[in-house]
KOLDRENLUM-323636 format. One line per field, with one value per residue: x, y, z of N, C-alpha, C, CB in turn. Coordinates in pm, 1 decimal. Glycine has a CB too. Layout:
BEGIN
nxx: [X; ...]
nyy: [Y; ...]
nzz: [Z; ...]
caxx: [X; ...]
cayy: [Y; ...]
cazz: [Z; ...]
cxx: [X; ...]
cyy: [Y; ...]
czz: [Z; ...]
cbxx: [X; ...]
cbyy: [Y; ...]
cbzz: [Z; ...]
END
This chain:
BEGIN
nxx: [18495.9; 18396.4; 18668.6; 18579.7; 18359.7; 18420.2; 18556.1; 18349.9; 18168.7; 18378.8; 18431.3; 18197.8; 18082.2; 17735.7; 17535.7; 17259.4; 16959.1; 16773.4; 16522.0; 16156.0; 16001.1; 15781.4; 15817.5; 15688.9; 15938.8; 16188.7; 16185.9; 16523.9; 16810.6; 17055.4; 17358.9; 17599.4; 17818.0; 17918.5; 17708.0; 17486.2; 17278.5; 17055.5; 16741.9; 16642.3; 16350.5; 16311.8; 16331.6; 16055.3; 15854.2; 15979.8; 16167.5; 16410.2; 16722.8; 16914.4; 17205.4; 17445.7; 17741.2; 18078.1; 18386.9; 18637.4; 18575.7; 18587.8; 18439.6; 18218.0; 18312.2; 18282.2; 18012.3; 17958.5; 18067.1; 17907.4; 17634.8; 17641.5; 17720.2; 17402.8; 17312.4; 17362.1; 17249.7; 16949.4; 16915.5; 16751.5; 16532.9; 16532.1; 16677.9; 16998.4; 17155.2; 17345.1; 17500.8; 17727.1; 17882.6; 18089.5; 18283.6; 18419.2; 18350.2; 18286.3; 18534.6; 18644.8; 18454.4; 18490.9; 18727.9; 18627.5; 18421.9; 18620.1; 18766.6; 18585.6; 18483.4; 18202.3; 17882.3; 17615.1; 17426.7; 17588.7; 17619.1; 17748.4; 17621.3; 17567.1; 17640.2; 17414.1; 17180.2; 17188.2; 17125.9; 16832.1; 16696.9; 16744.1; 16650.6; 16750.1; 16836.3; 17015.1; 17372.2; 17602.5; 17611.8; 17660.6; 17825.2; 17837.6; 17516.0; 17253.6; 16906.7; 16553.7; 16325.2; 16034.1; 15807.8; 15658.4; 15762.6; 15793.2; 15948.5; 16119.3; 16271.3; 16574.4; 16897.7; 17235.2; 17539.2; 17569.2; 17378.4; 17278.4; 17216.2; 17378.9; 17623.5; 17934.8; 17991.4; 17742.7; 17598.0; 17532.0; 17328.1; 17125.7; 17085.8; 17005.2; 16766.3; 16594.8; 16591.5; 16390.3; 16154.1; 16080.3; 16050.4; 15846.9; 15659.3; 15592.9; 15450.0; 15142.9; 15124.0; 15002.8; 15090.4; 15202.8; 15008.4; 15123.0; 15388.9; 15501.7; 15655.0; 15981.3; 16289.4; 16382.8; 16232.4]
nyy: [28322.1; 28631.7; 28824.8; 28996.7; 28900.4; 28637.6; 28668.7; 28777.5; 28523.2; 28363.3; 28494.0; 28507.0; 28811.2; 28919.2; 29043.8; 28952.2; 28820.8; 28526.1; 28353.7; 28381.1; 28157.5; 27938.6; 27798.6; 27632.4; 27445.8; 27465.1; 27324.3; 27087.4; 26990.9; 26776.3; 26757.9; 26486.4; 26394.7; 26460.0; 26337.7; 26249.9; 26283.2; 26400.5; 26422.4; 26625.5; 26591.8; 26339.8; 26282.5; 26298.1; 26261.1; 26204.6; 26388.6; 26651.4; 26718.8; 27034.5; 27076.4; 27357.4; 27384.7; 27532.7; 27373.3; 27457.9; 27554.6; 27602.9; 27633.3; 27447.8; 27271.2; 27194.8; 27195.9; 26987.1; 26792.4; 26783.9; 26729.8; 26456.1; 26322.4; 26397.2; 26250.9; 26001.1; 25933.0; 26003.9; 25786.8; 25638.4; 25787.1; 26024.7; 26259.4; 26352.6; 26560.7; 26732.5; 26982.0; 27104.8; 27436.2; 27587.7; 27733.4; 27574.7; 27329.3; 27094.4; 26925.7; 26929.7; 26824.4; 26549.6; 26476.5; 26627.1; 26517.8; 26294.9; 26419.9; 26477.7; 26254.9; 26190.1; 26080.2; 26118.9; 26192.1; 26334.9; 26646.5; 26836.4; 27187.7; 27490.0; 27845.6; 27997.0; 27809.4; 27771.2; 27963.9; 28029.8; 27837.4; 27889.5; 28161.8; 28354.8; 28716.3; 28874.4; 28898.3; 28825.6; 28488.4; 28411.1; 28126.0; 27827.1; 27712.6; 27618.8; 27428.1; 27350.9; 27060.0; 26978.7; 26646.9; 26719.3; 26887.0; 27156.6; 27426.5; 27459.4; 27600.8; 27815.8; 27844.2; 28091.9; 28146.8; 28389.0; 28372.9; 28383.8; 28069.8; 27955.5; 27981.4; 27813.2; 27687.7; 27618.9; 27502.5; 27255.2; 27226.5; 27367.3; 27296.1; 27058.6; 27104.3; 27283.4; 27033.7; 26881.3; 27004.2; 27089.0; 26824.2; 26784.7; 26968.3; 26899.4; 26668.7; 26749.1; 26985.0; 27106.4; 27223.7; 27554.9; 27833.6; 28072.8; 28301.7; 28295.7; 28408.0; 28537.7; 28343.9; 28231.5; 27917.8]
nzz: [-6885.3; -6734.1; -6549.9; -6356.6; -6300.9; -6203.0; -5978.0; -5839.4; -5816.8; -5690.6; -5444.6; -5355.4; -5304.0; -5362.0; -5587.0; -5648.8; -5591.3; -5469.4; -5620.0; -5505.1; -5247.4; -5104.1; -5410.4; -5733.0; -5867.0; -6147.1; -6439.2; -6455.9; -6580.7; -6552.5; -6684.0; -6704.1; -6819.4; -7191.2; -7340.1; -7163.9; -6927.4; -6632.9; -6548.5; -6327.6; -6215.9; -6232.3; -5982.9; -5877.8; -5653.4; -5393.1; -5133.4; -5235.3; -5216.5; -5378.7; -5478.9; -5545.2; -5678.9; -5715.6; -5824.3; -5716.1; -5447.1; -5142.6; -4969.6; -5082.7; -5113.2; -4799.1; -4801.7; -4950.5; -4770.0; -4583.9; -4675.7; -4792.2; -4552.5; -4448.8; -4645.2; -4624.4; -4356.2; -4390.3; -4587.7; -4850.4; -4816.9; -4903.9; -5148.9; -5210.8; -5490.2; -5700.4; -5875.8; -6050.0; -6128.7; -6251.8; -6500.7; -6584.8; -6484.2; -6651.7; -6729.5; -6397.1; -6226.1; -6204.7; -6064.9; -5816.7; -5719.6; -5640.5; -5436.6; -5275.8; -5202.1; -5239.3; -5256.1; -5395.3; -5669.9; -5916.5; -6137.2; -6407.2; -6520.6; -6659.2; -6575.2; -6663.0; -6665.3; -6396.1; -6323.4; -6396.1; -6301.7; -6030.7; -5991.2; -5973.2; -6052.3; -6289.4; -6242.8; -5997.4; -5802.6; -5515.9; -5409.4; -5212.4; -5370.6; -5197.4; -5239.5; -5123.5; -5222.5; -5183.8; -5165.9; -5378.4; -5571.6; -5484.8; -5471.7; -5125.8; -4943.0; -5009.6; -4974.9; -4958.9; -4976.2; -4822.5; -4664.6; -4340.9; -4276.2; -4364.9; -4244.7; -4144.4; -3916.5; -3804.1; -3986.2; -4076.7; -3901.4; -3956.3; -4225.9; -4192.5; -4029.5; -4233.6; -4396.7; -4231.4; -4231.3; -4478.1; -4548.9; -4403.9; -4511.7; -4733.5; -4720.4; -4664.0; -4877.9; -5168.0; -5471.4; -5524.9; -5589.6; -5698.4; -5563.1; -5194.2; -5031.5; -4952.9; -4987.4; -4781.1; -4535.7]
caxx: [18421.2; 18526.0; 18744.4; 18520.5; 18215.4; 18470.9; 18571.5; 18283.6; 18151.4; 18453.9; 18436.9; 18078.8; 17969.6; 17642.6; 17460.7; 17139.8; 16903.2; 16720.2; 16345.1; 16069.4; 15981.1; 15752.3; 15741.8; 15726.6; 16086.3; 16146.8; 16280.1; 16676.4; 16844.1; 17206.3; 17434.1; 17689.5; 17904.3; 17870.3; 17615.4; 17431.9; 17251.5; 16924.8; 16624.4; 16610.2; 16236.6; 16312.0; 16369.9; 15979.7; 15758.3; 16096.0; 16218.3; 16525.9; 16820.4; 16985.1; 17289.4; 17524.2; 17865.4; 18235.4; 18475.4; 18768.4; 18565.5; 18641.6; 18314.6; 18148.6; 18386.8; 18268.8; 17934.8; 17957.9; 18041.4; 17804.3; 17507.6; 17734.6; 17624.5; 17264.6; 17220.7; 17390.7; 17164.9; 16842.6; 16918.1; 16661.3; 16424.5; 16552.6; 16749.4; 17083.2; 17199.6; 17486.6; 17523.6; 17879.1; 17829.4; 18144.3; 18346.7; 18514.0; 18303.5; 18270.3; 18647.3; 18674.2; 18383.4; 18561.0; 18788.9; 18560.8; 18346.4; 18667.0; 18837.7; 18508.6; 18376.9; 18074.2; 17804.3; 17502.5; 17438.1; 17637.6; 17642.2; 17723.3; 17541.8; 17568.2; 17578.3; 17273.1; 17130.4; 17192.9; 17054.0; 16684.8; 16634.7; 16731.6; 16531.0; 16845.0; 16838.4; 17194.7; 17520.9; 17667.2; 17546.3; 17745.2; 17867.3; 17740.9; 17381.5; 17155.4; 16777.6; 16535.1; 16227.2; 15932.8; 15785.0; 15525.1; 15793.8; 15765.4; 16115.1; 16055.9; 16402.5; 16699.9; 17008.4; 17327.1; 17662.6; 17494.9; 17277.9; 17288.3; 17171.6; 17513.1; 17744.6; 17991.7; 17953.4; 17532.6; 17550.1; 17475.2; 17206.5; 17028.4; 17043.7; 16877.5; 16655.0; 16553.3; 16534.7; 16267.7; 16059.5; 16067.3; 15987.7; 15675.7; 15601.0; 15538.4; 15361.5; 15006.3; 15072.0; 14942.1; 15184.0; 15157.7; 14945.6; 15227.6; 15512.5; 15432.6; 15737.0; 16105.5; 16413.3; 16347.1; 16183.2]
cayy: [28400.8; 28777.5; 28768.6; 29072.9; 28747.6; 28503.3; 28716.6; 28792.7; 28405.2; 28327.5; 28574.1; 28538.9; 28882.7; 28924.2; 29095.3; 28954.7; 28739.6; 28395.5; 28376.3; 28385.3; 28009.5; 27852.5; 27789.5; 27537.3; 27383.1; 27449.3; 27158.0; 27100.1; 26847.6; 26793.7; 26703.4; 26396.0; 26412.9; 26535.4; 26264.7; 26201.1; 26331.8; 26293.0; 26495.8; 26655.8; 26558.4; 26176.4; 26204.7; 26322.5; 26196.3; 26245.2; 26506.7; 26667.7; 26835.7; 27029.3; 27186.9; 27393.2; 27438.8; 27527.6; 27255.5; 27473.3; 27636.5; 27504.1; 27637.5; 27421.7; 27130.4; 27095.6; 27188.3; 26834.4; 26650.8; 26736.2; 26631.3; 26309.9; 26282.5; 26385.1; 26146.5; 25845.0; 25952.3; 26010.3; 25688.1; 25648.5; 25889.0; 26170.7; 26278.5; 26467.4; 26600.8; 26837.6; 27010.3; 27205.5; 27535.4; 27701.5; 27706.9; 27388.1; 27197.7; 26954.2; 26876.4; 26886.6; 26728.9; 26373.9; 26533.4; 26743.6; 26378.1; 26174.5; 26481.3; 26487.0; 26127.0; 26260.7; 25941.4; 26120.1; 26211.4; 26479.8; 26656.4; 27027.7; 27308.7; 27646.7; 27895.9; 28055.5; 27727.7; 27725.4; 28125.2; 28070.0; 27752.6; 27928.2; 28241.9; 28497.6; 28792.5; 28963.9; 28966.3; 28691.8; 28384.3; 28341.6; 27913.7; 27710.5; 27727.0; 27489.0; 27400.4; 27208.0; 27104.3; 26885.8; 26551.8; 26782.9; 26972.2; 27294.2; 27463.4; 27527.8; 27679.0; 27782.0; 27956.1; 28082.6; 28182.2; 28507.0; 28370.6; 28304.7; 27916.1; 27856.8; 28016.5; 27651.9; 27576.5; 27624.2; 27519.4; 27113.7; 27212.1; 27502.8; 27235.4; 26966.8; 27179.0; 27234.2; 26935.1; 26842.7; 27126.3; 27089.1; 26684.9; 26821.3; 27063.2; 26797.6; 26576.0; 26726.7; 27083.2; 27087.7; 27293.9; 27672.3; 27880.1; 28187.4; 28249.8; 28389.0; 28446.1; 28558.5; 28286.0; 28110.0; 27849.6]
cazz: [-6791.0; -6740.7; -6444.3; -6271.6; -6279.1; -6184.0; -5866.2; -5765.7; -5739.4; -5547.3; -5277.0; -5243.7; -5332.5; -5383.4; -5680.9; -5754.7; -5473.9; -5540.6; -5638.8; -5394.0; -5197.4; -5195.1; -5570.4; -5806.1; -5886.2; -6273.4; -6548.7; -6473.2; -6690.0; -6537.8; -6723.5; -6697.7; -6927.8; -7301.1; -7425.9; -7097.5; -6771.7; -6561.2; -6519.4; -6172.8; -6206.2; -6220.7; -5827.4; -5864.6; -5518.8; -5312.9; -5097.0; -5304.3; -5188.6; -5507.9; -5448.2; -5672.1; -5655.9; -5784.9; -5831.0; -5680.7; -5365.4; -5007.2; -4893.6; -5143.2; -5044.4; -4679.4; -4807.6; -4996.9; -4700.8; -4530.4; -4769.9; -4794.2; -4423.7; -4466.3; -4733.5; -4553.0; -4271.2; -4462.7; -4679.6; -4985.2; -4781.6; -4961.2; -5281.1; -5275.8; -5615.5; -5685.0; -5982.2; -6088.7; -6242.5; -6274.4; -6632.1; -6624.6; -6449.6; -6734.6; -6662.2; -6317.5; -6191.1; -6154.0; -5909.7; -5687.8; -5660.4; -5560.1; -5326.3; -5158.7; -5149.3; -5341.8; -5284.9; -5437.3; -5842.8; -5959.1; -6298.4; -6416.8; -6546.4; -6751.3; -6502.3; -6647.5; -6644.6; -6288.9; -6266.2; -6426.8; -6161.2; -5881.3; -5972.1; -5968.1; -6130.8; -6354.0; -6179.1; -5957.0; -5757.2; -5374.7; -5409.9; -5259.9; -5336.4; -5141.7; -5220.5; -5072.8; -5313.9; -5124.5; -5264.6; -5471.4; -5671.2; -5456.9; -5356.9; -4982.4; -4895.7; -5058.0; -4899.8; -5075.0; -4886.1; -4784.8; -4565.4; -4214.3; -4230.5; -4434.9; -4202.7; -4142.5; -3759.5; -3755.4; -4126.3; -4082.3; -3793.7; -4006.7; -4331.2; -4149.5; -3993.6; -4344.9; -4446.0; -4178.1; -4282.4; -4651.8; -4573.2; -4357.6; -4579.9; -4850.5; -4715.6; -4701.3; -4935.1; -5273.4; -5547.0; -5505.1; -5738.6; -5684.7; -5466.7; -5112.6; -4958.1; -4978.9; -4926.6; -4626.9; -4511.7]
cxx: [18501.0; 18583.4; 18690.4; 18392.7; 18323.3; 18501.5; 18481.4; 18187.2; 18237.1; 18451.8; 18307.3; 17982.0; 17820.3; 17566.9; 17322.9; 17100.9; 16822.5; 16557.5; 16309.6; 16066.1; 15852.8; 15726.7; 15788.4; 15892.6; 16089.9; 16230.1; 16436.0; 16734.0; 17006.9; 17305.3; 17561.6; 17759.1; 17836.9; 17773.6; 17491.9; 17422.0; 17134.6; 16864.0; 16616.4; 16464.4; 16216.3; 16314.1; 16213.7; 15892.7; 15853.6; 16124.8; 16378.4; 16650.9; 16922.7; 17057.0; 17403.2; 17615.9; 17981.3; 18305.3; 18577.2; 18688.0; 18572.3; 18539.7; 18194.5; 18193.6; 18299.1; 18112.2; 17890.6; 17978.6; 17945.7; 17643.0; 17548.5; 17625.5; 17482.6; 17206.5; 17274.7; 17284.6; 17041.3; 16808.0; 16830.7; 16522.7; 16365.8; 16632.4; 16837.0; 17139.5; 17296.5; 17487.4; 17684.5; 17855.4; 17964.8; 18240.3; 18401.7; 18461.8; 18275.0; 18433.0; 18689.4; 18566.1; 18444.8; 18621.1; 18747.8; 18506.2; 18435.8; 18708.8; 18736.6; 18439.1; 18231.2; 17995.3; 17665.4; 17499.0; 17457.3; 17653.9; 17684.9; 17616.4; 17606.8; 17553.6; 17400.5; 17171.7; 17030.4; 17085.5; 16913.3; 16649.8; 16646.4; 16655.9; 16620.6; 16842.4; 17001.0; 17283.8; 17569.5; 17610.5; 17692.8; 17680.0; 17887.4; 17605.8; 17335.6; 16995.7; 16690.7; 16364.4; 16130.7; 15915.5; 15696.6; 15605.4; 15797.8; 15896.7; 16050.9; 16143.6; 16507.1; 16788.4; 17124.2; 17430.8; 17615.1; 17426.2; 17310.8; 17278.3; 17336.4; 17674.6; 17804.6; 17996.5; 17808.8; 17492.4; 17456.2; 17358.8; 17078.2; 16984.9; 16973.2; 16770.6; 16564.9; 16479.3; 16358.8; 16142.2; 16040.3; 16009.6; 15867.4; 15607.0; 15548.1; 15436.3; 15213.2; 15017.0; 15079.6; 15079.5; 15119.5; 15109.2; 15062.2; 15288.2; 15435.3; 15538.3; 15911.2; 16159.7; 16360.8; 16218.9; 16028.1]
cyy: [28527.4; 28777.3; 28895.7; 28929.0; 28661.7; 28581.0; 28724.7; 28614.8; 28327.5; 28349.1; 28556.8; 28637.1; 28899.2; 29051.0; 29094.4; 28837.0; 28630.8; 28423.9; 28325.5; 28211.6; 28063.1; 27911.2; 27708.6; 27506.5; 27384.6; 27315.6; 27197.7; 26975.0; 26860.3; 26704.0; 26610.7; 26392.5; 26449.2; 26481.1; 26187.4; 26300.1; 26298.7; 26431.7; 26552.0; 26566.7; 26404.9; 26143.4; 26282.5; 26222.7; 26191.9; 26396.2; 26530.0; 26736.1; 26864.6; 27117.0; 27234.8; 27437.1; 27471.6; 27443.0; 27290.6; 27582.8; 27557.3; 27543.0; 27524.8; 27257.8; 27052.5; 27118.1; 27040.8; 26725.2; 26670.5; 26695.9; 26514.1; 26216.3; 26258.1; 26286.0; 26024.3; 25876.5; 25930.3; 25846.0; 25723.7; 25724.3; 25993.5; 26154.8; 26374.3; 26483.7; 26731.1; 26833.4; 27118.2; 27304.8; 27611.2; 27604.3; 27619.0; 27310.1; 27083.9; 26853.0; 26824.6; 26825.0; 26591.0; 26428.8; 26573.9; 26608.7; 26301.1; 26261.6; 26453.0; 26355.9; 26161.7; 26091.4; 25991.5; 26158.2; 26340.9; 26486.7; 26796.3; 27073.4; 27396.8; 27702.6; 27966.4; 27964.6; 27726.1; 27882.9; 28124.0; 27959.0; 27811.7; 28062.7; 28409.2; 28609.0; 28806.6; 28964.3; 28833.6; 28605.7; 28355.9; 28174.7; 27924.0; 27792.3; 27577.9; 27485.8; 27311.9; 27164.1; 26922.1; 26787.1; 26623.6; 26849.6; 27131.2; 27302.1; 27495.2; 27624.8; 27686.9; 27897.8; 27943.5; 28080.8; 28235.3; 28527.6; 28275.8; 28145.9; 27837.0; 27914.6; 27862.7; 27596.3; 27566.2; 27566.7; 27353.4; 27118.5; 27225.4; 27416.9; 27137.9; 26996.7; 27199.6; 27201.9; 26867.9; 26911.1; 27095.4; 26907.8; 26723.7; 26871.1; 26992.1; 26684.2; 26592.2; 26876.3; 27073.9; 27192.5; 27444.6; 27724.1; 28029.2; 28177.9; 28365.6; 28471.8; 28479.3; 28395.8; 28218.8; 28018.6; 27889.4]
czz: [-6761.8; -6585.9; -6313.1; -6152.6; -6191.4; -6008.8; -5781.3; -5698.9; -5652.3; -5431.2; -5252.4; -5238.6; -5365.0; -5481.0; -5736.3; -5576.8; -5580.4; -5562.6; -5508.5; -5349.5; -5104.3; -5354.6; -5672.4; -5863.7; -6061.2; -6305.9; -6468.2; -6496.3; -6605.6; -6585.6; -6657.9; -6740.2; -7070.9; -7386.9; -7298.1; -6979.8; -6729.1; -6568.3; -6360.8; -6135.7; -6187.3; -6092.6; -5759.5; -5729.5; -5366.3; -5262.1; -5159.8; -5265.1; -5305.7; -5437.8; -5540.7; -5627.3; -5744.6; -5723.5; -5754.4; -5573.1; -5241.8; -4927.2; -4919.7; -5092.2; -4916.7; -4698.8; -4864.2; -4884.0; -4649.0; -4572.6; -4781.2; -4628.6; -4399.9; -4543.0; -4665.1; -4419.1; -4301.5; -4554.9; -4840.8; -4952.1; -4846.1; -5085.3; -5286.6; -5418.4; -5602.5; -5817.6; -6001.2; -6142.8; -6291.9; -6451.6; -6665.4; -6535.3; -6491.4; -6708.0; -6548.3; -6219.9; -6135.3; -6027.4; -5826.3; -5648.2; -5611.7; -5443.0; -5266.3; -5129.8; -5203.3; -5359.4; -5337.4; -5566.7; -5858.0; -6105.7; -6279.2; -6500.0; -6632.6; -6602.4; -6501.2; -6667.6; -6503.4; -6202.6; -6259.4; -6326.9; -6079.8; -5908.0; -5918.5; -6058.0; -6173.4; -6214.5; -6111.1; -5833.3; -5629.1; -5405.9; -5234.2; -5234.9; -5273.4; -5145.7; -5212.2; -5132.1; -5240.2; -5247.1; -5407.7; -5580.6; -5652.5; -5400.4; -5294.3; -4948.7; -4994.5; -5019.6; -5044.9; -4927.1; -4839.0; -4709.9; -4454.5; -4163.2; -4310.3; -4373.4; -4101.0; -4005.4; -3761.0; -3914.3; -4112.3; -3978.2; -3897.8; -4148.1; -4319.7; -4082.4; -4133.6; -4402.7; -4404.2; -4204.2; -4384.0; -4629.1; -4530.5; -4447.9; -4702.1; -4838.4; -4731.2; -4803.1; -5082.1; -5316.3; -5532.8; -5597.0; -5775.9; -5514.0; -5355.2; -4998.9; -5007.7; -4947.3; -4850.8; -4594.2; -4399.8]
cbxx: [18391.8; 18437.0; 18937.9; 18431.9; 18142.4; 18629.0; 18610.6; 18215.6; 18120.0; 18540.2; 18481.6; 18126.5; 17997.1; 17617.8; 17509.6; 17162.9; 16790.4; 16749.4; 16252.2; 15908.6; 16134.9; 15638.3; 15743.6; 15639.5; 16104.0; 16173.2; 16301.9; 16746.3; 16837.3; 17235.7; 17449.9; 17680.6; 17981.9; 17967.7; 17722.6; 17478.1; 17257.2; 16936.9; 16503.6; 16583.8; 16178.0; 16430.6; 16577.3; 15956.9; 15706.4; 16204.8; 16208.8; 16492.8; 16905.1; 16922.4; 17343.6; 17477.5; 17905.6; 18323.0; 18521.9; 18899.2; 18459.4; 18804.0; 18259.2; 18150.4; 18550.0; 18350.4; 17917.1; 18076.4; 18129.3; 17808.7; 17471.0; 17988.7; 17634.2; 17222.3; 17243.8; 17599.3; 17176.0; 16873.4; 16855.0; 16623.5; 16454.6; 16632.0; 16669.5; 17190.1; 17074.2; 17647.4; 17385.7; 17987.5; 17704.3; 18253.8; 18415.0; 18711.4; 18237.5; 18243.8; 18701.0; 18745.4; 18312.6; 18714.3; 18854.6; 18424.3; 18268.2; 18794.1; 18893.0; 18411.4; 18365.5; 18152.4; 17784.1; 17431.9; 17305.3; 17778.8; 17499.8; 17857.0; 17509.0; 17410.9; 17669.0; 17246.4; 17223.2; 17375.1; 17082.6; 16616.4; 16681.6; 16888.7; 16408.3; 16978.6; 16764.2; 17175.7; 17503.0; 17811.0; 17500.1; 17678.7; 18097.6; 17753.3; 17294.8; 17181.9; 16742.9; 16554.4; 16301.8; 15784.1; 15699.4; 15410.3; 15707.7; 15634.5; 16252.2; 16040.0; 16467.8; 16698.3; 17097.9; 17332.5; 17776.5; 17443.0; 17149.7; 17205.7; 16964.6; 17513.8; 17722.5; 18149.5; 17999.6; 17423.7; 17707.8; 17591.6; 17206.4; 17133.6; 17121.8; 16906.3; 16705.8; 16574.1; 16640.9; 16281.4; 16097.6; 16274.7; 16046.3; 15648.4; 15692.4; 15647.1; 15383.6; 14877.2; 15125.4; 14764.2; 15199.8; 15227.2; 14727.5; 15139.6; 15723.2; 15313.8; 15714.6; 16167.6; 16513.8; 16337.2; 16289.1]
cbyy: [28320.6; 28979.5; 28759.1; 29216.4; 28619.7; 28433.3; 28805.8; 28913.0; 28332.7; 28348.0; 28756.4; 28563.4; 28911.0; 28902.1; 29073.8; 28871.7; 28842.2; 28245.2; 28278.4; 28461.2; 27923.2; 27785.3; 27916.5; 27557.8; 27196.6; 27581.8; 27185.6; 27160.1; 26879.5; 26801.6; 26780.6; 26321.5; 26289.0; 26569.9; 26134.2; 26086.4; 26476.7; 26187.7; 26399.9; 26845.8; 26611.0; 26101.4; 26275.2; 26337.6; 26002.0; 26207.6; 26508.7; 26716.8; 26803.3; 27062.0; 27158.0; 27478.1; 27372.0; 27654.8; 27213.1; 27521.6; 27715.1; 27532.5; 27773.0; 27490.7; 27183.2; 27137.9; 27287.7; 26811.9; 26590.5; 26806.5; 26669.6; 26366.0; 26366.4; 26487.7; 26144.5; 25805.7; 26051.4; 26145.6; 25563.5; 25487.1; 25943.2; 26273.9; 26302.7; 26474.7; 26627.3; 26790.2; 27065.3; 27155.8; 27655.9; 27774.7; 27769.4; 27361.5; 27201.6; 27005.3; 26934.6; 26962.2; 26713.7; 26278.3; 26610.6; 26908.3; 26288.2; 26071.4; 26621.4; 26597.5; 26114.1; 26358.3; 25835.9; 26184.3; 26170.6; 26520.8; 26629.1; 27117.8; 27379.6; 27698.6; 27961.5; 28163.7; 27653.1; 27683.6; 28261.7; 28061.0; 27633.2; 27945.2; 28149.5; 28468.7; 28902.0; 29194.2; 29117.8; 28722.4; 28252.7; 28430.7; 27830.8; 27548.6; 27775.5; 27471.1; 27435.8; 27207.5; 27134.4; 26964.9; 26427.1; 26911.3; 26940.4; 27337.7; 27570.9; 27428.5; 27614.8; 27753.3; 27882.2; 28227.7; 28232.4; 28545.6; 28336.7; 28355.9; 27848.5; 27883.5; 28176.5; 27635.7; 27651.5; 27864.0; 27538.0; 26992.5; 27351.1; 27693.8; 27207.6; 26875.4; 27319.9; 27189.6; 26851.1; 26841.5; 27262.7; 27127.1; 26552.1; 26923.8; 27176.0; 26727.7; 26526.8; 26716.5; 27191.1; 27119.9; 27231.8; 27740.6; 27940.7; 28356.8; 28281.3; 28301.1; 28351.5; 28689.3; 28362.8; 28198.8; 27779.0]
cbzz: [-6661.5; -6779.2; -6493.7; -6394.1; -6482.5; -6314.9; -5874.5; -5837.2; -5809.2; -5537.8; -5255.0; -5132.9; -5382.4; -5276.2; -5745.9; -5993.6; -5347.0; -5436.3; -5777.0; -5442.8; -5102.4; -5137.8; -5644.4; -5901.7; -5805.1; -6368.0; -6827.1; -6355.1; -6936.1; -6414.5; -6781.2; -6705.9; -6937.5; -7374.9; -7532.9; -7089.2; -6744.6; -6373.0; -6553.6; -6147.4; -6308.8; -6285.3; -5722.3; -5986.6; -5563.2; -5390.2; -4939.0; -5398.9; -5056.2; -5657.5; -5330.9; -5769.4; -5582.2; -5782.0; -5964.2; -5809.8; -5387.3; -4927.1; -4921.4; -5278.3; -4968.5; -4508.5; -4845.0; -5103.1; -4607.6; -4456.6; -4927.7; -4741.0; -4344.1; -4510.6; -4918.7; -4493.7; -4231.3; -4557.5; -4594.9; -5047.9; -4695.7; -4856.8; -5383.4; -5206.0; -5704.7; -5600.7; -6020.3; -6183.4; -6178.7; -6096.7; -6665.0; -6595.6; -6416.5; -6938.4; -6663.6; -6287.4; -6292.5; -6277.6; -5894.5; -5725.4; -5759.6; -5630.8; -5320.6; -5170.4; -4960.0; -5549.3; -5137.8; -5366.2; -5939.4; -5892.2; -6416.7; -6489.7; -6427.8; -6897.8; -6488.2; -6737.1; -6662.1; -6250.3; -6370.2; -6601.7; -6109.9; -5789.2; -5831.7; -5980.4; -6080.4; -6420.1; -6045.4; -5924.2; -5900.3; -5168.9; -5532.6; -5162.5; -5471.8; -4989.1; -5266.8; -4874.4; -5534.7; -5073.6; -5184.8; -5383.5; -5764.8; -5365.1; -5370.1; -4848.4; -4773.8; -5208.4; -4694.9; -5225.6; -4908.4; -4842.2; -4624.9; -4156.3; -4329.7; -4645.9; -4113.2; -4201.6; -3577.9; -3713.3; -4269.1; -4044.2; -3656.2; -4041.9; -4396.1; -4082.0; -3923.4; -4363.3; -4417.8; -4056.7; -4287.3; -4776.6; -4498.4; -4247.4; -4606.1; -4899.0; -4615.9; -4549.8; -4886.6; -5288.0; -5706.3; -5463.7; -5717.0; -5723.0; -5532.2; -5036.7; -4866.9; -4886.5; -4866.7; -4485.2; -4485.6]
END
């Protein structure tokens, strides 16, 4: 990775914004290791929480516990997932899941894997991403660093806030025919 890219997903910068919400959730296969992974789509009729991170960010860290929480909270209500995107996440994966106690299904990614799901245009992606995709398959929300719902004291309110939204929001709305809104929920 050129070490301009690599800077700029550390710090956070911002270069490019996420696609519109509501709107359909595309394919994402996440890988497990080099002969195995799962379908995002397999956690189809469920409310999903996908979130993407770097293995070596400490924003991304306490962003893991606290989905840890939400999902011991939530139980089999819901679906957290965590995907890795940065250059060695095939490596360090194991480690980021034992430092953080990591109890929900994690795999990595390509970053530009991780770019055409979330709906980013060229340049760099602020870690952690967080999105939150109703039983129907519709992302409702998805924040990055950048945004106010992921700043780390209001972050576990503003993510279960969310959550409750994106579960409502699934229960009676059909899949969108196009997107109608920016970012937020």
């Amino acid at each position: 990775m050129k070490p301009a890219i690599l800077f700029a997903l550390l710090t956070g910068i911002i270069f490019a914004a996420g696609g519109p919400v509501p709107r359909n959730a595309p394919a994402l296969n996440v890988q497990v290791d080099s002969k195995k992974g799962f379908l995002l789509s397999q956690f189809a009729g469920k409310t999903v929480v996908t979130a993407f991170f770097l293995t070596d960010c400490s924003h991304c860290e306490f962003t893991a516990g606290l989905l840890n929480k939400i999902q011991r909270d939530y139980g089999n209500s819901i679906q957290v997932v965590g995907s890795a995107i940065d250059e060695h996440a095939a490596t360090q994966l194991a480690a980021f899941q034992k430092k953080n106690a990591v109890i929900f299904p994690m795999g990595y990614n390509t970053l530009a894997d991780a770019v055409k799901f979330l709906g980013y245009g060229p340049g760099a992606v602020p870690m952690p991403i967080v999105v939150f995709i109703d039983r129907n398959g519709v992302i409702r929300a998805q924040f990055d660093s950048s945004d106010k719902e992921m700043i780390e004291q209001d972050q576990e309110k503003n993510l279960r806030a969310a959550l409750e939204q994106t579960i409502k929001q699934g229960q009676a709305a059909p899949r969108p025919s196009a997107p109608t809104e920016k970012k937020k929920p």
